[in-house]
py3Dmol code that shows the C-alpha trace and the ligand (Angstrom):
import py3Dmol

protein = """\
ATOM      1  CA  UNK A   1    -124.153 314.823  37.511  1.00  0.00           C
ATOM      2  CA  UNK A   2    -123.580 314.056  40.942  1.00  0.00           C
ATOM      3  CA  UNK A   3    -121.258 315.458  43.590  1.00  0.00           C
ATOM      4  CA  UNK A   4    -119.810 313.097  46.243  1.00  0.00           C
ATOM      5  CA  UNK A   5    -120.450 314.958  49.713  1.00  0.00           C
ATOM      6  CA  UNK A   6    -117.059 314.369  51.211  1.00  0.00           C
ATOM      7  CA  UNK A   7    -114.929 314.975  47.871  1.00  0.00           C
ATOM      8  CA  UNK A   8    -112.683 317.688  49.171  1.00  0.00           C
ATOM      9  CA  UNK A   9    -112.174 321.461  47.341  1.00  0.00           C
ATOM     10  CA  UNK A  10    -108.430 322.598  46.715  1.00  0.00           C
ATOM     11  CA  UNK A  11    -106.506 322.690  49.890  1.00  0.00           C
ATOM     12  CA  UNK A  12    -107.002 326.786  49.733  1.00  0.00           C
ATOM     13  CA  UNK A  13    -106.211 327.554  52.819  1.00  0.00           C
ATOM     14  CA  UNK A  14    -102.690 325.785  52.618  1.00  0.00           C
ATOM     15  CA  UNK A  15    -101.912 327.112  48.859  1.00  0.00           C
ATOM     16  CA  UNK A  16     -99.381 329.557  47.995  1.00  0.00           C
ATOM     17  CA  UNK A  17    -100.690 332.694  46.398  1.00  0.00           C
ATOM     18  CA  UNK A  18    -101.599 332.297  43.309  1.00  0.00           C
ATOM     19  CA  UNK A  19     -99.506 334.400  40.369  1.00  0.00           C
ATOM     20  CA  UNK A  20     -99.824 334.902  36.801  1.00  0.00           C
ATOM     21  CA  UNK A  21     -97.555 332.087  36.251  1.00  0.00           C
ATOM     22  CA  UNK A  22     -99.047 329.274  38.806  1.00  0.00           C
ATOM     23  CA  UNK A  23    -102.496 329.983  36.430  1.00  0.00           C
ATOM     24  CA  UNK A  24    -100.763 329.489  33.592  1.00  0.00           C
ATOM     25  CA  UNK A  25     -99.042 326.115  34.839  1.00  0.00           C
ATOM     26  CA  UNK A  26    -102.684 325.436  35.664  1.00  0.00           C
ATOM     27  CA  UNK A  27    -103.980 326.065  32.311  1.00  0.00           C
ATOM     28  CA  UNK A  28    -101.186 324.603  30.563  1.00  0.00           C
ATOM     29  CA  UNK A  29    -101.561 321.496  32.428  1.00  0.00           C
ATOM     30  CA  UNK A  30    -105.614 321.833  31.776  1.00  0.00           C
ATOM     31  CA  UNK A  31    -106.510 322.481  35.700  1.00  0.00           C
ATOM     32  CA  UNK A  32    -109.288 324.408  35.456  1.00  0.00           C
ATOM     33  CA  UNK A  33    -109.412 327.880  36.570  1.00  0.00           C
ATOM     34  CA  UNK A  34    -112.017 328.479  39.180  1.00  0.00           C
ATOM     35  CA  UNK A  35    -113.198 332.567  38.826  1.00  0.00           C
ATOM     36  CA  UNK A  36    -116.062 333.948  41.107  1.00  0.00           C
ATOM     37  CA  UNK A  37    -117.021 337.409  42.246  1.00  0.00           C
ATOM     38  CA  UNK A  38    -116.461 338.961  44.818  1.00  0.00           C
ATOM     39  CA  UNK A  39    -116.966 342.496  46.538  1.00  0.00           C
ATOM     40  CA  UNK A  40    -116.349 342.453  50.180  1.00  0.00           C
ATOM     41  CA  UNK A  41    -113.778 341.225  52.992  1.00  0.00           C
ATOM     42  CA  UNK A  42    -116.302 338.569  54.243  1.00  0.00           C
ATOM     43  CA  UNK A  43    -117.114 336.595  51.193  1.00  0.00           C
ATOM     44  CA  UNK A  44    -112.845 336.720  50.090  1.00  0.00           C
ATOM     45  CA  UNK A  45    -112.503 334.926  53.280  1.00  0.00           C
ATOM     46  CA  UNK A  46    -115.200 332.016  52.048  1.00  0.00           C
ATOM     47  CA  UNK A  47    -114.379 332.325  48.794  1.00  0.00           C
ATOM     48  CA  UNK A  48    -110.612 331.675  49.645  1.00  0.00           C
ATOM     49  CA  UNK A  49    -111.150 328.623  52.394  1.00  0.00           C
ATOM     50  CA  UNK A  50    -113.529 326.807  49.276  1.00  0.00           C
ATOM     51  CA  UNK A  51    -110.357 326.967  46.789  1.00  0.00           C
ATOM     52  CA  UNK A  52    -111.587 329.925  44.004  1.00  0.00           C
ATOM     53  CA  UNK A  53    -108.527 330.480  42.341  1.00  0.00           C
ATOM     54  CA  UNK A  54    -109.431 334.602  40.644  1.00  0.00           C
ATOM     55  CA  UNK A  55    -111.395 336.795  42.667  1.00  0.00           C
ATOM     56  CA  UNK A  56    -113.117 338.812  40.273  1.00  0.00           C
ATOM     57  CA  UNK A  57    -114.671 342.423  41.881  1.00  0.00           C
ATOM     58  CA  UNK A  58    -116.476 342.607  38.820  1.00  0.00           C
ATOM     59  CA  UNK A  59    -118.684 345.679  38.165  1.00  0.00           C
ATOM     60  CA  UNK A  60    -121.743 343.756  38.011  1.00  0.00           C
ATOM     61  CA  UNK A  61    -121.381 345.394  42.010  1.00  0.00           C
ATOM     62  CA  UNK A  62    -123.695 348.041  40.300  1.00  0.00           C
ATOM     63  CA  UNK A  63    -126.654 344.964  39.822  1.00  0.00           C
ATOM     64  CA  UNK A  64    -126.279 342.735  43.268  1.00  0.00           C
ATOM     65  CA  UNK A  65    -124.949 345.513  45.677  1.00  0.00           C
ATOM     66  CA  UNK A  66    -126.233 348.600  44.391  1.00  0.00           C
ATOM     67  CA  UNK A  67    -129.173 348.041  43.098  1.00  0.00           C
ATOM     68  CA  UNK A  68    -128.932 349.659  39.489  1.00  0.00           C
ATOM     69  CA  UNK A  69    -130.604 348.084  36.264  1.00  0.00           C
ATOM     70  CA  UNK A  70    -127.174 348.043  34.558  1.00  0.00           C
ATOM     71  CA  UNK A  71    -123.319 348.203  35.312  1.00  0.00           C
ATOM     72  CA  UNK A  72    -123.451 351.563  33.637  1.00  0.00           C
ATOM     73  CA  UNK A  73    -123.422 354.190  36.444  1.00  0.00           C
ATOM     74  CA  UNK A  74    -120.419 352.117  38.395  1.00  0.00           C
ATOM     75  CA  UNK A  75    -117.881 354.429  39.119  1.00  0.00           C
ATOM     76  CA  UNK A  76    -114.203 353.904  39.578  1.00  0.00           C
ATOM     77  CA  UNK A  77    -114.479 355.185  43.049  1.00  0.00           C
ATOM     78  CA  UNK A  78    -117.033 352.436  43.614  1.00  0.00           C
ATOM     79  CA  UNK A  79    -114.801 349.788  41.837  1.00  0.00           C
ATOM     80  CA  UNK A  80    -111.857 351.068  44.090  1.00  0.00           C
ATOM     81  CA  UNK A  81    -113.824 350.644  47.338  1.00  0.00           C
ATOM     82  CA  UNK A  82    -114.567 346.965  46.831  1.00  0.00           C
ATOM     83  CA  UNK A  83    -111.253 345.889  45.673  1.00  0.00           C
ATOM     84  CA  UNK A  84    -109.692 347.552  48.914  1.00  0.00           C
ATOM     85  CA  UNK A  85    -112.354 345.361  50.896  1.00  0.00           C
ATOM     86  CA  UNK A  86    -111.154 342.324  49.041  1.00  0.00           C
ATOM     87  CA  UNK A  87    -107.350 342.877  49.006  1.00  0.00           C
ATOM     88  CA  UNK A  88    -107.679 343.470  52.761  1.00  0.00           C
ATOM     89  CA  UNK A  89    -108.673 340.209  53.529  1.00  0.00           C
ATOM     90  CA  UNK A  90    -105.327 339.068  51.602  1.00  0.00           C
ATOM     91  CA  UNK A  91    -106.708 336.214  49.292  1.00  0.00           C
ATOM     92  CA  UNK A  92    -104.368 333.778  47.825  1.00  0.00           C
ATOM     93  CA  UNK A  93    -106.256 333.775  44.959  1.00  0.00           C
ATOM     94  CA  UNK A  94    -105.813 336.320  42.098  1.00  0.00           C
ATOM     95  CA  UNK A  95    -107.774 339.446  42.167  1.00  0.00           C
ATOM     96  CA  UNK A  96    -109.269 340.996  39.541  1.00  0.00           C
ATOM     97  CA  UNK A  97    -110.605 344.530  39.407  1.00  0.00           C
ATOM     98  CA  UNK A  98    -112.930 345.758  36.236  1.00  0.00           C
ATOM     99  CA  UNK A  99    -112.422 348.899  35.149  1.00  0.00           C
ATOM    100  CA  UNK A 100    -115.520 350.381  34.845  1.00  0.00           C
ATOM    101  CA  UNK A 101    -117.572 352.222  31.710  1.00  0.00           C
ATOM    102  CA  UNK A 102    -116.360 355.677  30.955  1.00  0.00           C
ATOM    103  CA  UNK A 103    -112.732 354.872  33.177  1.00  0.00           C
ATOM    104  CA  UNK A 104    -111.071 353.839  30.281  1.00  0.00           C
ATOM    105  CA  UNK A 105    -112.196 354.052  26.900  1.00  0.00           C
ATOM    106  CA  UNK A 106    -110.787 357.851  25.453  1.00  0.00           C
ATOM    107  CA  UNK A 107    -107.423 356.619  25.604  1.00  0.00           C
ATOM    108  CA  UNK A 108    -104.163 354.493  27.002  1.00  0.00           C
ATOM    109  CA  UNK A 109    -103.678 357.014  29.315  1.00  0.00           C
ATOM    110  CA  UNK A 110    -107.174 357.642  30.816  1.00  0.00           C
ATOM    111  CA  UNK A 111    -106.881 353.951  31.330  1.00  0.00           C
ATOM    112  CA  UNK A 112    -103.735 353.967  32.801  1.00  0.00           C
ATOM    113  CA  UNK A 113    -104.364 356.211  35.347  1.00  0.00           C
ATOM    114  CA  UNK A 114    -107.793 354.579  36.470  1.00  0.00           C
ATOM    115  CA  UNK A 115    -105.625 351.069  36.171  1.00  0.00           C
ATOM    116  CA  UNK A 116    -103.219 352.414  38.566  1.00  0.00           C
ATOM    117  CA  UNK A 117    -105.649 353.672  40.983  1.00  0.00           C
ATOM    118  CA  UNK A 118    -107.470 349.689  41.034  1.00  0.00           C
ATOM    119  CA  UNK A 119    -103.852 348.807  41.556  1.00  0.00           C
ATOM    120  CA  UNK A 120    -102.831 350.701  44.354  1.00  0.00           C
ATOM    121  CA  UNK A 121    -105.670 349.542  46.289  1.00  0.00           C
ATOM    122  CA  UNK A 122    -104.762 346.168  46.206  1.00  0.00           C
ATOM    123  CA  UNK A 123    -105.720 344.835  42.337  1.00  0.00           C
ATOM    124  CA  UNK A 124    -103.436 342.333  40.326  1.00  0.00           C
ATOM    125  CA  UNK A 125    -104.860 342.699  36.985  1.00  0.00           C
ATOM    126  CA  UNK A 126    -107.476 344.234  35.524  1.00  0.00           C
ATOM    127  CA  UNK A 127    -110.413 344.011  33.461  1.00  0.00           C
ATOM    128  CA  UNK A 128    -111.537 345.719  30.283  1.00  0.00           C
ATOM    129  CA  UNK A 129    -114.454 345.049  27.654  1.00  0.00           C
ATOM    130  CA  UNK A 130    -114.008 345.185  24.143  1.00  0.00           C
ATOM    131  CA  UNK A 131    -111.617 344.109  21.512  1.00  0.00           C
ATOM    132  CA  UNK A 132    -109.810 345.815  18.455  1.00  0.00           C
ATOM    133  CA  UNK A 133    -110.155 348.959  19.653  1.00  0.00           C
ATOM    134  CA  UNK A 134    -108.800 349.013  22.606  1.00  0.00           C
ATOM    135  CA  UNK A 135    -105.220 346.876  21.414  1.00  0.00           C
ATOM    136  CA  UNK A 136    -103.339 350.128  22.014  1.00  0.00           C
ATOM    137  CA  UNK A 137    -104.861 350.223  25.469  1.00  0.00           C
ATOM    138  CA  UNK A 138    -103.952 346.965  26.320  1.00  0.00           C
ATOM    139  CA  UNK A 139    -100.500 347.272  25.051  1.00  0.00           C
ATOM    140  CA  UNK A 140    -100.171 350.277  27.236  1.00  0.00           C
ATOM    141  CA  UNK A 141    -100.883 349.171  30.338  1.00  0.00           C
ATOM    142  CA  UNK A 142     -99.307 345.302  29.793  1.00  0.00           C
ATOM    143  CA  UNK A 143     -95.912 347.524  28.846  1.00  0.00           C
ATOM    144  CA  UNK A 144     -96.173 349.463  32.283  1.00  0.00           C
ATOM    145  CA  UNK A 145     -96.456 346.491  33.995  1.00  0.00           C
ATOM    146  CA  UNK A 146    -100.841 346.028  34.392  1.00  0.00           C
ATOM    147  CA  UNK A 147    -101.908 342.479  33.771  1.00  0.00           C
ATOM    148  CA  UNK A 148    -104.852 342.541  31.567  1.00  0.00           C
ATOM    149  CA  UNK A 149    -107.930 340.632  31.449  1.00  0.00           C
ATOM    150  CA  UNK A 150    -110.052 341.484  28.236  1.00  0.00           C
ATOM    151  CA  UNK A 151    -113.410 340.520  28.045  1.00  0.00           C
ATOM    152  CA  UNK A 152    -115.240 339.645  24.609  1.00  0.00           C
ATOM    153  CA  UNK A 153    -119.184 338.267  23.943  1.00  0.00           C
ATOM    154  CA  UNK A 154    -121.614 339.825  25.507  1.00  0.00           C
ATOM    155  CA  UNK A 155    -119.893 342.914  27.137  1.00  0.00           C
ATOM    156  CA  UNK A 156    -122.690 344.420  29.750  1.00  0.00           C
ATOM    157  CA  UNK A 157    -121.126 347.836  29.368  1.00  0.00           C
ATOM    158  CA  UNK A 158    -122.496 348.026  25.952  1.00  0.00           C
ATOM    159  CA  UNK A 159    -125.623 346.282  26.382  1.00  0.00           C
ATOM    160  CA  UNK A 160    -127.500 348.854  24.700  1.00  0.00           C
ATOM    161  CA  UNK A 161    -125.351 348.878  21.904  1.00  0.00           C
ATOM    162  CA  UNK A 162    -125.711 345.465  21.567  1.00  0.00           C
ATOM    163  CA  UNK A 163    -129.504 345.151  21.776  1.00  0.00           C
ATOM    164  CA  UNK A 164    -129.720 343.675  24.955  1.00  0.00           C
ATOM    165  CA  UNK A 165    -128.351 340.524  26.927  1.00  0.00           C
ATOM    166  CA  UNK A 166    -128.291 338.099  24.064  1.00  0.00           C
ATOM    167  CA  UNK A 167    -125.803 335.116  22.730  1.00  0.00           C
ATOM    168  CA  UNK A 168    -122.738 337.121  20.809  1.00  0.00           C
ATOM    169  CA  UNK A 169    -121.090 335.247  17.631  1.00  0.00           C
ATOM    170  CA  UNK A 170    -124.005 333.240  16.232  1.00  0.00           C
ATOM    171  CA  UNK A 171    -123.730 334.090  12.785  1.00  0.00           C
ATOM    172  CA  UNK A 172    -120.648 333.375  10.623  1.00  0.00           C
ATOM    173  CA  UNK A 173    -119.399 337.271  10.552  1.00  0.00           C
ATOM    174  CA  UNK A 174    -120.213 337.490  14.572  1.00  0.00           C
ATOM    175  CA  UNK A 175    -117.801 334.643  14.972  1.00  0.00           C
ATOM    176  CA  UNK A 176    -115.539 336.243  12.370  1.00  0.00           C
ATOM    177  CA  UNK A 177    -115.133 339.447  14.264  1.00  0.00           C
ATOM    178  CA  UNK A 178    -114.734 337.938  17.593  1.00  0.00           C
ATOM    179  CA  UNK A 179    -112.249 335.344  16.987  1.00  0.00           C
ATOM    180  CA  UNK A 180    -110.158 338.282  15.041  1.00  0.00           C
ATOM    181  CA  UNK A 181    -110.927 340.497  18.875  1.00  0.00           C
ATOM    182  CA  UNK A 182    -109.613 337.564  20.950  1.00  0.00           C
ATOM    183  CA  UNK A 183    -106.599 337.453  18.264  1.00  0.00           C
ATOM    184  CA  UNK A 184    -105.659 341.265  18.645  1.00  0.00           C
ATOM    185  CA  UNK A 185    -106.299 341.052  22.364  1.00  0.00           C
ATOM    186  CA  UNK A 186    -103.712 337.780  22.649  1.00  0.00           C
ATOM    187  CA  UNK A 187    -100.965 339.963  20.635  1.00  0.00           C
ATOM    188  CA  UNK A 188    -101.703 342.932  22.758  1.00  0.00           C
ATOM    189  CA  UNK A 189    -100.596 341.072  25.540  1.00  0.00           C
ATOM    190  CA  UNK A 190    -104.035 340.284  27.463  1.00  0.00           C
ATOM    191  CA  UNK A 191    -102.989 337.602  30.049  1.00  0.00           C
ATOM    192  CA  UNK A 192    -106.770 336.250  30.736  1.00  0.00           C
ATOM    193  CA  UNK A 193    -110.011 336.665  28.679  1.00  0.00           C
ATOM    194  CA  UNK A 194    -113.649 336.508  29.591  1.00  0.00           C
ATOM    195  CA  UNK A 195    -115.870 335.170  27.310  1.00  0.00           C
ATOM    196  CA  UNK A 196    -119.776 336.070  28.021  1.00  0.00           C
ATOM    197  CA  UNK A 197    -122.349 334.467  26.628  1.00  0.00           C
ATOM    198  CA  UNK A 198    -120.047 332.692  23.189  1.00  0.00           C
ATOM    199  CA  UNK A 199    -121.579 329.294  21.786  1.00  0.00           C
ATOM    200  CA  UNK A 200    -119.380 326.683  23.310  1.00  0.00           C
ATOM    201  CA  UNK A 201    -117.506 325.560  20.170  1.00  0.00           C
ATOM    202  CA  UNK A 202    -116.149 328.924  19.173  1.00  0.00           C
ATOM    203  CA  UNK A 203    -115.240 329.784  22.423  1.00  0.00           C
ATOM    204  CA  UNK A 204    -113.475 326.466  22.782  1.00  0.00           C
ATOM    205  CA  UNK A 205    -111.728 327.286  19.352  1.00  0.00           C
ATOM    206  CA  UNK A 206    -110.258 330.670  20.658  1.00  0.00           C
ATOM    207  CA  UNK A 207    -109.364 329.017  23.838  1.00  0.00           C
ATOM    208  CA  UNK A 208    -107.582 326.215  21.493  1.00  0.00           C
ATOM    209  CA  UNK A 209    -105.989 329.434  19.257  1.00  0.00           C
ATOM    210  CA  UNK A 210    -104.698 331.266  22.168  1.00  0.00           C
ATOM    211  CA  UNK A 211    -103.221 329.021  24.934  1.00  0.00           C
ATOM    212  CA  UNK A 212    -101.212 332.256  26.474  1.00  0.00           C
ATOM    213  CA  UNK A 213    -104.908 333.829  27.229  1.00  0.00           C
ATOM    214  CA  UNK A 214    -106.663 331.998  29.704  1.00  0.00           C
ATOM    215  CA  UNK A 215    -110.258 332.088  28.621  1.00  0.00           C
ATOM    216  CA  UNK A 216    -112.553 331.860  31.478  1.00  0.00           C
ATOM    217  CA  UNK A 217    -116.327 330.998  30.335  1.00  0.00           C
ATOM    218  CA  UNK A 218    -119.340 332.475  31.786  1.00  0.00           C
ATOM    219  CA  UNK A 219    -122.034 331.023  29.451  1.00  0.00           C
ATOM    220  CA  UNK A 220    -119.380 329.772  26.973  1.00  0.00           C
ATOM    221  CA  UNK A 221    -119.745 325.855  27.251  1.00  0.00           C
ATOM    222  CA  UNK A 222    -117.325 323.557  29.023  1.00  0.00           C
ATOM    223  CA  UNK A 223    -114.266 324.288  27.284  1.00  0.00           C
ATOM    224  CA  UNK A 224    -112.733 327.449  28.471  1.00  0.00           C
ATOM    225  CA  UNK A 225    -109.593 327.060  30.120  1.00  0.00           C
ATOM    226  CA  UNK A 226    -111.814 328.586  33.882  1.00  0.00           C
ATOM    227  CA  UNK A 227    -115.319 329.514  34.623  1.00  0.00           C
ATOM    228  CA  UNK A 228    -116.405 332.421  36.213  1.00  0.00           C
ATOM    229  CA  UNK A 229    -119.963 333.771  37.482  1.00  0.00           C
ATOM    230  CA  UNK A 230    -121.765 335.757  39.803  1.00  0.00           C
ATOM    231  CA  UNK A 231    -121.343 335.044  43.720  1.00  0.00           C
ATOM    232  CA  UNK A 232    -124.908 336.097  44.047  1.00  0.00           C
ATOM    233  CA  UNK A 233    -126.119 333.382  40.970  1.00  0.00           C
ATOM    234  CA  UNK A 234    -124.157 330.924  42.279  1.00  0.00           C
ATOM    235  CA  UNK A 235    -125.858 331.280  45.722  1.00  0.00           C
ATOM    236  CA  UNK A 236    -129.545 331.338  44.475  1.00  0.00           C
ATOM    237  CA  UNK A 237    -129.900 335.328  45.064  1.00  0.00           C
ATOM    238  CA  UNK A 238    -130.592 335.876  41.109  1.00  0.00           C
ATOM    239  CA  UNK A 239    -133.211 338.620  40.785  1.00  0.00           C
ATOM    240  CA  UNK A 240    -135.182 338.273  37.890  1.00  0.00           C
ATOM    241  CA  UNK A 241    -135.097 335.396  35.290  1.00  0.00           C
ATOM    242  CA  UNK A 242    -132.102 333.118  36.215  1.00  0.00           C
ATOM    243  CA  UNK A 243    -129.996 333.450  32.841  1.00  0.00           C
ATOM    244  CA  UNK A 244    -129.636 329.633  31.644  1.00  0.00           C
ATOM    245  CA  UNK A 245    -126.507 329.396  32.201  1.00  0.00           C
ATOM    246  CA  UNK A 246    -126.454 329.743  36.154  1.00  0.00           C
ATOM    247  CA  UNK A 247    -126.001 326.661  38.673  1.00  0.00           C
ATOM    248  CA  UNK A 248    -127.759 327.493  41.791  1.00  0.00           C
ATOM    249  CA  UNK A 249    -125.211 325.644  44.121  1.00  0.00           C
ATOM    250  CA  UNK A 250    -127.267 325.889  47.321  1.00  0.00           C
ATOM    251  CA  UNK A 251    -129.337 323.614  46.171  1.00  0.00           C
ATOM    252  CA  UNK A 252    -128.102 319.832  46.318  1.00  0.00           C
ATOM    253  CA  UNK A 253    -129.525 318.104  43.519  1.00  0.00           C
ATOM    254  CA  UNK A 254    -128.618 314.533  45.081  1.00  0.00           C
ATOM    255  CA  UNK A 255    -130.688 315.212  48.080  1.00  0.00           C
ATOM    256  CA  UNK A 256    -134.120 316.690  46.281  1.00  0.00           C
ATOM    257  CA  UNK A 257    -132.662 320.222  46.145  1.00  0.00           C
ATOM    258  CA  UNK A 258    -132.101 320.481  49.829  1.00  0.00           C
ATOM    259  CA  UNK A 259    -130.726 323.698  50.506  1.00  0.00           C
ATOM    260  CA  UNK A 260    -126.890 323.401  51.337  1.00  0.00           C
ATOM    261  CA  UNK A 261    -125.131 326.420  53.280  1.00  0.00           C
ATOM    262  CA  UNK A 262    -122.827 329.162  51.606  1.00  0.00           C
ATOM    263  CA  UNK A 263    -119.208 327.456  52.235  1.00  0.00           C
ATOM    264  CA  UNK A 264    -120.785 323.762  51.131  1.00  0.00           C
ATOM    265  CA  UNK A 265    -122.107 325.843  47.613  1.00  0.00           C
ATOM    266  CA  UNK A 266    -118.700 327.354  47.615  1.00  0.00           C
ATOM    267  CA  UNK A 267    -116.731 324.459  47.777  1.00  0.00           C
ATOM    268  CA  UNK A 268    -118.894 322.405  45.596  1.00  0.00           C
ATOM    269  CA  UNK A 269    -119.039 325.324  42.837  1.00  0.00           C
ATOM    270  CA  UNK A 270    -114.663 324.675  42.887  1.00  0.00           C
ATOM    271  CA  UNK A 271    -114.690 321.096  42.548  1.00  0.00           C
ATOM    272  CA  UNK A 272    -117.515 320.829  40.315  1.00  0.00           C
ATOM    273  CA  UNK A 273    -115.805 323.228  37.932  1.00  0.00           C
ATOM    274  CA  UNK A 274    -112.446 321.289  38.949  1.00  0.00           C
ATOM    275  CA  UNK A 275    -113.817 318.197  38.012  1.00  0.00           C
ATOM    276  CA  UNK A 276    -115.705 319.347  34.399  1.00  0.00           C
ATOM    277  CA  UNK A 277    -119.003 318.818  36.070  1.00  0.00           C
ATOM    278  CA  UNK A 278    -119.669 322.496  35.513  1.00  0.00           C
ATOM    279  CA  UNK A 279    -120.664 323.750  33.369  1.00  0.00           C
ATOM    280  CA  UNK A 280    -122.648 320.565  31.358  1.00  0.00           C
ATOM    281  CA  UNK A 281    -123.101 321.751  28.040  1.00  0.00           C
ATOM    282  CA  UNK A 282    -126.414 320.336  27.232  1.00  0.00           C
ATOM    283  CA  UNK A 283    -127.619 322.631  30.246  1.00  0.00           C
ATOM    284  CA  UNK A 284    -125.650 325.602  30.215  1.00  0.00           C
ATOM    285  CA  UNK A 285    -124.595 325.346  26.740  1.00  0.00           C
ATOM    286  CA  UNK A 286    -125.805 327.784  23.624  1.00  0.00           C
TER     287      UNK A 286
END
"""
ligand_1 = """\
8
LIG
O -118.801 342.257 36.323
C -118.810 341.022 36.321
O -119.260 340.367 37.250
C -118.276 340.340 35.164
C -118.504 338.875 35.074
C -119.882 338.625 34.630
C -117.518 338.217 34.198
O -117.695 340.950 34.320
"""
view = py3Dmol.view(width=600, height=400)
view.addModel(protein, "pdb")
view.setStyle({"model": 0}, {"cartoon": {"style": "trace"}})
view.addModel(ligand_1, "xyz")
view.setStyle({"model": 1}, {"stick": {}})
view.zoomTo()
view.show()
């Protein structure tokens, strides 16, 4: 794996703004879709100028910028904040906002209105976990005009539920029930999905089943139709045990792990992902 120094990132600065339908041009014509997140006006601008195509203001805010253990105690107010810091610095990639635990879950219209509130301050789509329960949610909000992304694996809002941060689908019934989740989330009308921590072959199947879903891998193997992770893995700034699936992109693995600065990981994060380079299965892969 080796990155040529002056290969260049997407022209972002020059692009039009992304849309739902220049990312699904892009998937259909297997461009990969370059996801990263992001919580503040600074980093959108950097983020932007290296070529990330979805802007995710994911509520793993409540690990890297608040400090909790889990995404649990996020609150929509908190989700709201940091999308209005993102959509103020007027990306022209797509942004993302997750709905956070406990904004969402009673009911289509619960989620509606905390949808609506993530879209007034400056959201495109947003960003639920789970699957077959929440089709009439999804339906709901895609009929009023919400772009969904679902999200499917290893869903941190139920990590306790789920015994902790571990590989989802393993087993034959695992794989059963979340290739039958990605299915009911594709008829509800979910635009994107995120799959978290899927073994690379199923998650390439449901990417294969459901070409009007983007799938966008974070710990699903190399063939998802984008990537996402953590800003903060991506630049080194992992607290804890780095989960195996994490690049750290400030460090240039062509030049004994010098340590490159935050635009030069940005940009080589895009065309590495661009390219196929990243993830590589036998590293990343489960
Ligand atoms: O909150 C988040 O950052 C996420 C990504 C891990 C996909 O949901």
């Amino acid at each position: 794996m080796s990155v040529h120094p002056s290969e260049p990132a997407a022209a972002a600065t020059a692009r039009p703004a992304l849309n739902l339908v220049r990312l699904h041009e892009m998937a259909r014509r297997g461009e990969k879709i370059v996801a990263l997140t992001c919580y503040d006006a600074t980093f959108t601008r950097l983020l932007d100028e290296a070529g990330v195509d979805v802007l995710l203001v994911g509520d793993s805010l409540g690990n890297v910028i608040q400090g909790l253990s889990s995404t649990l105690p996020v609150a929509l107010e908190h989700m709201a904040y940091h999308t209005a810091c993102v959509a103020r610095a007027r990306p022209t990639g797509w942004l993302v906002a997750d709905m956070p635990f406990g904004s969402y879950e009673a009911d289509p219209r619960q989620a509606f209105e905390a949808a609506a509130q993530l879209m007034r301050t400056g959201a495109q789509m947003v960003k639920l976990e789970g699957g077959g329960e929440m089709v009439a949610t999804v339906r709901f909000l895609v009929d009023r005009g919400i772009p969904v992304c679902a999200h499917l694996g290893l869903t941190p809002q139920r990590v306790h539920a789920l015994g902790g941060f571990r590989v989802q689908g393993r087993d034959d019934a695992a794989a059963a029930l979340l290739r039958a989740d990605a299915a009911a989330m594709a008829a509800a009308g979910a635009a994107m999905l995120v799959l978290e921590l899927v073994p690379s072959a199923l998650a390439r199947e449901i990417t294969l089943a459901h070409p009007a879903m983007m799938t966008i891998g974070i710990g699903a193997g190399a063939g998802t139709a984008g990537q996402v992770l953590v800003l903060h893995d991506l630049l080194g700034l992992t607290t804890g045990r780095r989960p195996r699936f994490v690049r750290d992109f400030t460090r240039d693995p062509d030049a004994g792990g010098a340590t490159l600065g935050v635009a030069e990981a940005l940009r080589r994060y895009v065309v590495d992902v661009k390219a196929g380079r990243f993830p590589d299965e036998a590293l990343h892969g489960y």
